[in-house]
Structure formats: C-alpha cells, structure tokens
DOKEVO-917967 format. One record per residue: residue number from 1; residue in one letter; x negated, y, z negated of N, C-alpha, C, O, CB in turn. Coordinates in nm, 2 decimals. Atoms other than C-alpha are relative to their C-alpha. Glycine has a CB too. Layout:
BEGIN
+------+--------+--------+--------+--------+--------+--------+--------+--------+--------+--------+--------+--------+--------+--------+--------+--------+
| gulo | lummar |     nx |     ny |     nz |    cax |    cay |    caz |     cx |     cy |     cz |     ox |     oy |     oz |    cbx |    cby |    cbz |
+------+--------+--------+--------+--------+--------+--------+--------+--------+--------+--------+--------+--------+--------+--------+--------+--------+
|  NUM |      A |      X |      Y |      Z |      X |      Y |      Z |      X |      Y |      Z |      X |      Y |      Z |      X |      Y |      Z |
...
+------+--------+--------+--------+--------+--------+--------+--------+--------+--------+--------+--------+--------+--------+--------+--------+--------+
//
This chain:
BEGIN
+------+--------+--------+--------+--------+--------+--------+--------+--------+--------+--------+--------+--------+--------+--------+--------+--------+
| gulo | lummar |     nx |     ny |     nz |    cax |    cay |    caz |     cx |     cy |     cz |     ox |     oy |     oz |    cbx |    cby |    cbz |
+------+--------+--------+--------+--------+--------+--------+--------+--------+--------+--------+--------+--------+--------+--------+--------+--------+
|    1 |      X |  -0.08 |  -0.12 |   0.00 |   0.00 |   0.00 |   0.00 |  -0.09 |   0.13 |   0.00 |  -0.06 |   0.22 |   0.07 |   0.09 |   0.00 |  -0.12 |
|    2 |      X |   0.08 |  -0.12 |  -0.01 |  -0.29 |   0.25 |  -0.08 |  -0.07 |   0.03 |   0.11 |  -0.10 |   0.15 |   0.15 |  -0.08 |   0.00 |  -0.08 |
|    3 |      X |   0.08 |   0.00 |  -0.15 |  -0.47 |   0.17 |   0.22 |   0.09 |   0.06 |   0.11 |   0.05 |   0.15 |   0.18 |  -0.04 |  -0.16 |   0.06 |
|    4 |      X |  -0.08 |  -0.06 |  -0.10 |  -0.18 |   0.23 |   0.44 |   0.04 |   0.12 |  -0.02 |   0.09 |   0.18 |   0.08 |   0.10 |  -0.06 |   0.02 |
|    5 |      X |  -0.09 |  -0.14 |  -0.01 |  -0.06 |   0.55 |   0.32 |  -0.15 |   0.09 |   0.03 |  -0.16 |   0.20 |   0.08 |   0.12 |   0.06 |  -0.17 |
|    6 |      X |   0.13 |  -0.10 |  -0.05 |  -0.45 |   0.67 |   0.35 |   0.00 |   0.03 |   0.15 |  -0.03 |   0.14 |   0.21 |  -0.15 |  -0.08 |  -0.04 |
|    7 |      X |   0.02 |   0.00 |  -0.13 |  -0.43 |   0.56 |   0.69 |   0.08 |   0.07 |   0.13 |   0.05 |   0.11 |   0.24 |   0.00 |  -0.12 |   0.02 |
|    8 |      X |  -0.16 |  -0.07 |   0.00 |  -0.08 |   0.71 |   0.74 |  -0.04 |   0.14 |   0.01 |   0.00 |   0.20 |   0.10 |   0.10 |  -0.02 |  -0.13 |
|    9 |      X |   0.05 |  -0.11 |  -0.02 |  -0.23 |   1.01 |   0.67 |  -0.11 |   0.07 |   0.06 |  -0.15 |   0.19 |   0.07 |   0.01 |   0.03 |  -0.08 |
|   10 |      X |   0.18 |  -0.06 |  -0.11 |  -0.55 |   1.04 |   0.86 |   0.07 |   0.01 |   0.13 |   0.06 |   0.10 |   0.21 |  -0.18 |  -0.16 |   0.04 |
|   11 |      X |  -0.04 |  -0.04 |  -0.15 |  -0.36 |   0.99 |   1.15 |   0.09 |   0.09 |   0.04 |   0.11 |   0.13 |   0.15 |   0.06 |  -0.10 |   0.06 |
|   12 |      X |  -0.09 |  -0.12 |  -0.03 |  -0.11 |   1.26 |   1.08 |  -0.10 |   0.15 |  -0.02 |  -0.06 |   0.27 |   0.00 |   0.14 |   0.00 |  -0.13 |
|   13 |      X |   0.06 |  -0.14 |   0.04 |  -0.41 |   1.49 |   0.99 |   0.03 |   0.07 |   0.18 |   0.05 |   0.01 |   0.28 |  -0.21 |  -0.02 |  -0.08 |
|   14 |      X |   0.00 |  -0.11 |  -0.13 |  -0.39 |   1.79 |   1.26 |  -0.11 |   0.13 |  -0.03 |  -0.15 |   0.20 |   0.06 |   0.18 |   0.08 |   0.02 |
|   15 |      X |   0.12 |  -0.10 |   0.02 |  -0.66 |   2.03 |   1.08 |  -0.12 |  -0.04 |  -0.07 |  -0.15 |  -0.06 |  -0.19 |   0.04 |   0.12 |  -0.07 |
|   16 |      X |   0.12 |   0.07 |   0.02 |  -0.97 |   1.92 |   1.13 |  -0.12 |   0.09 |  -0.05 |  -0.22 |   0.04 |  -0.09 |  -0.03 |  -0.07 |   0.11 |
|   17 |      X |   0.13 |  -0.08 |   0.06 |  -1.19 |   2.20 |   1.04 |  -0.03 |   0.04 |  -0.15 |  -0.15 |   0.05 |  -0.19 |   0.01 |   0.14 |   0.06 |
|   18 |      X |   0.00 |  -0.01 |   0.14 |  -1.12 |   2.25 |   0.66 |   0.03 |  -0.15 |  -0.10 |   0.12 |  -0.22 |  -0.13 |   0.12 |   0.10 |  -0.02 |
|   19 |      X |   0.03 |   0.14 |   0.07 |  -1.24 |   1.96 |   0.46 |  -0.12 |   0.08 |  -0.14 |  -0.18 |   0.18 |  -0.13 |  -0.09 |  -0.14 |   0.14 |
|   20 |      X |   0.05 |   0.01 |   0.10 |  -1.42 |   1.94 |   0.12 |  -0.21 |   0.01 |   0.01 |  -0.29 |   0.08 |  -0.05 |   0.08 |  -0.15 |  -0.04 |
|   21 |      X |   0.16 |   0.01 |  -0.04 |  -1.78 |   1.87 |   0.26 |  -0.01 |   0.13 |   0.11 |   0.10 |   0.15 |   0.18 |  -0.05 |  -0.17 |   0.08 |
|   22 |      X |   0.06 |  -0.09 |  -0.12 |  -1.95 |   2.14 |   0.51 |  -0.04 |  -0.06 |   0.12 |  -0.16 |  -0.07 |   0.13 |  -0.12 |   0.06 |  -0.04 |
|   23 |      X |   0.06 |   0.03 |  -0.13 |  -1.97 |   2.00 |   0.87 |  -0.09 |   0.02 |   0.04 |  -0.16 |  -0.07 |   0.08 |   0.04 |   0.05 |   0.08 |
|   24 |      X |   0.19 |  -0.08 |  -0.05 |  -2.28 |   2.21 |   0.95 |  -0.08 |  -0.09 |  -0.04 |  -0.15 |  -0.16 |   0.04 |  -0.08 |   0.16 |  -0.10 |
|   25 |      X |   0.09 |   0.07 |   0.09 |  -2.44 |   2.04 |   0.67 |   0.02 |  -0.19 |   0.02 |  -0.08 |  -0.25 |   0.01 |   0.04 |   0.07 |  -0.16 |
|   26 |      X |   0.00 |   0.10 |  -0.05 |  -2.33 |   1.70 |   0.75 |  -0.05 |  -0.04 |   0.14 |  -0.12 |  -0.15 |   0.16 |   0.11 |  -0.01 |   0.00 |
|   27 |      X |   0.11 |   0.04 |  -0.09 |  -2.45 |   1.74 |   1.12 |  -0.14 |   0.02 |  -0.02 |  -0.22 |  -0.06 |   0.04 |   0.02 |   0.06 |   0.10 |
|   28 |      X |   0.15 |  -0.05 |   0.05 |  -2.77 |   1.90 |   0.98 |  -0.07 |  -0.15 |  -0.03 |  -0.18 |  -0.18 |   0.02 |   0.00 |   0.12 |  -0.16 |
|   29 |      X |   0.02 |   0.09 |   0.08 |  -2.80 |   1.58 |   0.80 |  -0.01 |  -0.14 |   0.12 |  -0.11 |  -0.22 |   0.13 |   0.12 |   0.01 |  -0.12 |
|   30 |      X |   0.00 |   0.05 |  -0.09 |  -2.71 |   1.38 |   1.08 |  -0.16 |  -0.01 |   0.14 |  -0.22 |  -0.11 |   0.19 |   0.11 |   0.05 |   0.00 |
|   31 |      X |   0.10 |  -0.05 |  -0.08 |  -2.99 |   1.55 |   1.33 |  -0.12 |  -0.06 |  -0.05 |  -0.19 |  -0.12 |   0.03 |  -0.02 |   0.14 |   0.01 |
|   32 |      X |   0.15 |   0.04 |   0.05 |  -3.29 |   1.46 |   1.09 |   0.00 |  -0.16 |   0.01 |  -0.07 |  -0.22 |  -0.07 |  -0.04 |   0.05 |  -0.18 |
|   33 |      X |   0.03 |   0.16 |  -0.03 |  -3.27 |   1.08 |   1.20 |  -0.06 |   0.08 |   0.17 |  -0.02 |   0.17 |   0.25 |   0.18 |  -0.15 |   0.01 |
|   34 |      X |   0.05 |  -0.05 |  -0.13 |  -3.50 |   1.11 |   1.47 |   0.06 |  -0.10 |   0.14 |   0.05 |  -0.04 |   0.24 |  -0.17 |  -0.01 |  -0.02 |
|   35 |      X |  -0.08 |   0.03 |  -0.07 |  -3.30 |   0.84 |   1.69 |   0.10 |   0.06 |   0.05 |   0.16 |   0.00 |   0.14 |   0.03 |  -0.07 |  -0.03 |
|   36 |      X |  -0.11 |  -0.06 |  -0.04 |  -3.03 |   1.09 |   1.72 |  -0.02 |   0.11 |   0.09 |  -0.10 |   0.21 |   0.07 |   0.07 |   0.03 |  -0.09 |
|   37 |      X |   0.08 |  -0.14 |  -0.11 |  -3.05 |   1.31 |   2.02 |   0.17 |   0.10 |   0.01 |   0.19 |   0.22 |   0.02 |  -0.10 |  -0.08 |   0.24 |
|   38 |      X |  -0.10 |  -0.07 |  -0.06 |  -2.67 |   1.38 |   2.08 |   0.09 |  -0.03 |  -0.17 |   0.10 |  -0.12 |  -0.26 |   0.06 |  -0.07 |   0.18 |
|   39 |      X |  -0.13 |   0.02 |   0.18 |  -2.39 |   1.44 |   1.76 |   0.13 |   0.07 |   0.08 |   0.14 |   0.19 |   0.12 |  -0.06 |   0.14 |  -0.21 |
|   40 |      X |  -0.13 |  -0.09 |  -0.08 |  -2.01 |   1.45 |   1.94 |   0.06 |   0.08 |  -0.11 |   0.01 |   0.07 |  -0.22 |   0.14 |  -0.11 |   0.08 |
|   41 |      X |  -0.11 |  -0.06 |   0.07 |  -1.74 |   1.68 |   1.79 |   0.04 |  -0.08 |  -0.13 |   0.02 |  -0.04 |  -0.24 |   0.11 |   0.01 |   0.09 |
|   42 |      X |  -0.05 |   0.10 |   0.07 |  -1.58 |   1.37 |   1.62 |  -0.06 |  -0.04 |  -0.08 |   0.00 |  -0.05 |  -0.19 |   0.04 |  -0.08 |   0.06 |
|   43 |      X |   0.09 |   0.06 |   0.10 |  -1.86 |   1.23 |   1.44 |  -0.02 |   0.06 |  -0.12 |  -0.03 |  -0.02 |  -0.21 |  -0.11 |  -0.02 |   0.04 |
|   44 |      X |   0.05 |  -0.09 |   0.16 |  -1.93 |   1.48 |   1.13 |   0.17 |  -0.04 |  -0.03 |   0.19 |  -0.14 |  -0.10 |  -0.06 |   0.23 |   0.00 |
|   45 |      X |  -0.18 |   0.02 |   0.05 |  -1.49 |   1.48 |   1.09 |   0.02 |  -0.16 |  -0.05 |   0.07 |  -0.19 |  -0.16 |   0.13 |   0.04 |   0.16 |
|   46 |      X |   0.03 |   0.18 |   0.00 |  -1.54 |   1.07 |   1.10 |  -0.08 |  -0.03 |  -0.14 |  -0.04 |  -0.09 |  -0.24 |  -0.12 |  -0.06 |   0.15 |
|   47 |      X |   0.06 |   0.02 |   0.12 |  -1.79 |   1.08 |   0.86 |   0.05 |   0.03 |  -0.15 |   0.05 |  -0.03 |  -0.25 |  -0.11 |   0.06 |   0.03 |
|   48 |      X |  -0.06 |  -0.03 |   0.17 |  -1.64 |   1.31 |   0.61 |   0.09 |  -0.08 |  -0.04 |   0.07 |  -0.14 |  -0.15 |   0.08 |   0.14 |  -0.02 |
|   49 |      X |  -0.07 |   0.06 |   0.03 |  -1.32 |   1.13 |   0.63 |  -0.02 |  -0.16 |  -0.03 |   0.08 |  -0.22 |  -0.07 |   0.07 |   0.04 |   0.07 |
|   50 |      X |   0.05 |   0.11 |   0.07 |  -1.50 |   0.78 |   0.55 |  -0.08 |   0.07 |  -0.12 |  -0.03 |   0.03 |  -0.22 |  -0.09 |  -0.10 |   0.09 |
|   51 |      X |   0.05 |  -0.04 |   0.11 |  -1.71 |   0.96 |   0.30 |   0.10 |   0.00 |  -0.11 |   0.10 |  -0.10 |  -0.19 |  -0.05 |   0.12 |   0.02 |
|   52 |      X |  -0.17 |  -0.03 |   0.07 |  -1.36 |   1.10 |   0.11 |   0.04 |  -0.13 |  -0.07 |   0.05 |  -0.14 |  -0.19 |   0.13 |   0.03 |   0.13 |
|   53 |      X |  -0.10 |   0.08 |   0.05 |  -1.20 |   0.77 |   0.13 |  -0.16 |  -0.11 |  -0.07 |  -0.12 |  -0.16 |  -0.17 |   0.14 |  -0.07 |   0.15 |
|   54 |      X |   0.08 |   0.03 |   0.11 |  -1.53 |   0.62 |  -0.03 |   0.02 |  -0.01 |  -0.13 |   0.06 |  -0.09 |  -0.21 |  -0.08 |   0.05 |   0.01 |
|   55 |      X |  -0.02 |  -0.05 |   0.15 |  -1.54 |   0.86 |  -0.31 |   0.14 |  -0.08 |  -0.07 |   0.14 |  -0.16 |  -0.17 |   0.02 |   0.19 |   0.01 |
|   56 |      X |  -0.11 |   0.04 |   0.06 |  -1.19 |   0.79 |  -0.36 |   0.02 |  -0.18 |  -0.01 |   0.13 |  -0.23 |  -0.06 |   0.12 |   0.08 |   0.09 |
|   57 |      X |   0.00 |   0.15 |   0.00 |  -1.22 |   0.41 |  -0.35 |  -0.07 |  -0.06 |  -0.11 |  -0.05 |  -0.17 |  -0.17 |  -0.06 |  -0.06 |   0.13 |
|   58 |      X |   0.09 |   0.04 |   0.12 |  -1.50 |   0.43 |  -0.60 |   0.04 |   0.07 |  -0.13 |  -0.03 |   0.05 |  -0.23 |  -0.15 |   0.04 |   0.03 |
|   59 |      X |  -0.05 |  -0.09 |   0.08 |  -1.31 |   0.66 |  -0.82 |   0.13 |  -0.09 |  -0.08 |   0.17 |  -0.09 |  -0.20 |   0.04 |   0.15 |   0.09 |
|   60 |      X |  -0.14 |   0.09 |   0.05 |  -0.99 |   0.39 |  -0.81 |  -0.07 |  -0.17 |  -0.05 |  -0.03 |  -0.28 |  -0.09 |   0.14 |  -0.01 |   0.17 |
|   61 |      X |   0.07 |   0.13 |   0.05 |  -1.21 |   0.12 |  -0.89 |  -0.05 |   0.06 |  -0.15 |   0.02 |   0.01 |  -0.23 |  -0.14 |  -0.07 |   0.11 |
|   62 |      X |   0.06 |  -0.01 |   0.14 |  -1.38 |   0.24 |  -1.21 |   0.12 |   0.05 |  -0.07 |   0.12 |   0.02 |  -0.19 |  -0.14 |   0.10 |  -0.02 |
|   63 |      X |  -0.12 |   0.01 |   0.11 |  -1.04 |   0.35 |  -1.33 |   0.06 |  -0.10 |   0.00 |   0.13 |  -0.10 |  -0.10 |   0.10 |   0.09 |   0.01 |
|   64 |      X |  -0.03 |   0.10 |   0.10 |  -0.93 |   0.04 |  -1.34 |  -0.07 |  -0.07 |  -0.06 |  -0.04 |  -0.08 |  -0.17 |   0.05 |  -0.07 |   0.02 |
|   65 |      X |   0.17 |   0.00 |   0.13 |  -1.25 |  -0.08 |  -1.49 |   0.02 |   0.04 |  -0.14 |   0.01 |  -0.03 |  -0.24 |  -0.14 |   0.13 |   0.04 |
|   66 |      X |  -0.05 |  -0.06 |   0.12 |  -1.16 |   0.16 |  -1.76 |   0.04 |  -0.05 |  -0.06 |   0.00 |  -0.11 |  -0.16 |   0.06 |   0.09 |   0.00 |
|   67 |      X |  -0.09 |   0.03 |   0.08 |  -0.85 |   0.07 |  -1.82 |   0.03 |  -0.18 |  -0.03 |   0.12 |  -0.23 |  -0.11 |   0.12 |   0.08 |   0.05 |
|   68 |      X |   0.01 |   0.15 |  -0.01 |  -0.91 |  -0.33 |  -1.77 |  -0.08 |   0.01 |  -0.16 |  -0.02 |  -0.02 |  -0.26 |  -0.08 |  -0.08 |   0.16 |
|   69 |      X |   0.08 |  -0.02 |   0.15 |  -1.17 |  -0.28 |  -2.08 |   0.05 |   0.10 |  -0.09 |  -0.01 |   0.13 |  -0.19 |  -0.14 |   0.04 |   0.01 |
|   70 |      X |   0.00 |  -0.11 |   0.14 |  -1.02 |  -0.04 |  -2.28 |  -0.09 |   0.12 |  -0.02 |  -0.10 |   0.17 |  -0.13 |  -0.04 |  -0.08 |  -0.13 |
|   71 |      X |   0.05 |  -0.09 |   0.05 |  -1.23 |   0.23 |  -2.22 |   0.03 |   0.16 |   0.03 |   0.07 |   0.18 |   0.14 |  -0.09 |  -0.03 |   0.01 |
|   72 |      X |  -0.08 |  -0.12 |  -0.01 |  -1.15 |   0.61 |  -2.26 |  -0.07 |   0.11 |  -0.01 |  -0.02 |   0.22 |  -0.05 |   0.10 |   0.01 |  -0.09 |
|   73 |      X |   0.11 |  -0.10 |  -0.03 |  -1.49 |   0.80 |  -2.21 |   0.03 |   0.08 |   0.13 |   0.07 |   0.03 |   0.24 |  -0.14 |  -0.08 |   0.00 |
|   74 |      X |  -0.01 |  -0.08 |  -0.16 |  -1.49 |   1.09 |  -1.95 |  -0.11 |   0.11 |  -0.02 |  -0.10 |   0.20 |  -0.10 |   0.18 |   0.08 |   0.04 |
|   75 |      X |   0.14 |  -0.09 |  -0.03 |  -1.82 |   1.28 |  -1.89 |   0.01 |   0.03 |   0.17 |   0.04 |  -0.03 |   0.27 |  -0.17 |  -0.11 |  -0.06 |
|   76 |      X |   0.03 |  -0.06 |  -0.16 |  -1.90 |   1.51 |  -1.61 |  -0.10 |   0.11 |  -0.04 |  -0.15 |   0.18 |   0.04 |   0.17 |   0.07 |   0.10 |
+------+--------+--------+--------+--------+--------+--------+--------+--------+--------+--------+--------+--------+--------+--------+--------+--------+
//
C-alpha cells in the first residue's frame, strides 16, 4: 500500500523544479565521475526522487525498529 501511493504520486508529480535537494548540486556531483561526459534533464529529478524515497524508506524502517523494541529515544 505504501509503495503504491509513493508511486501514485511520482507519477502525478507535474513540478519538477522544486524539490528538497539542489539540482545544481546534484548534477555537480554527478559530473565529478569522470565516466560521465553527458547528464540529461531527467537524471538529477530521478535521482532526487530515489534519494527521497530512500530517506523515507530508511526513516519507516527504524520507526518500526523503535517501536518493535520499545524504544522512545529521539536525537537530532
């Protein structure tokens, strides 16, 4: 069910320029592999949005971690 409504919503996204991470800085990042000669449009937006659903995948796993053990520490 989580998977699908992630997916549900990538495909309804329509604004692709305002995201969480910096594009620039993602292709920047991209460029310093020296195998890379060309970076399309699509690829940095691609990336963020697997990045995103990462974070968020690793974020829904250690809360239930948490709450599977009983625990109720939160540091940042």
């Amino acid at each position: 069910m989580f998977w699908s409504y992630q997916r549900q919503e990538i495909e309804q996204m329509n604004d692709f320029k305002n995201h969480q991470l910096p594009l620039a800085r993602i292709k920047k990042i991209m460029k310093a592999d020296e195998d890379v000669y060309v970076i399309s449009v699509e690829a940095p937006i691609l990336f963020v949005e697997a990045y995103e659903l990462f974070i968020l995948e690793l974020m829904i796993r250690s809360w239930f971690h948490a709450e599977e053990n009983k625990h109720c520490n939160y540091t940042h």
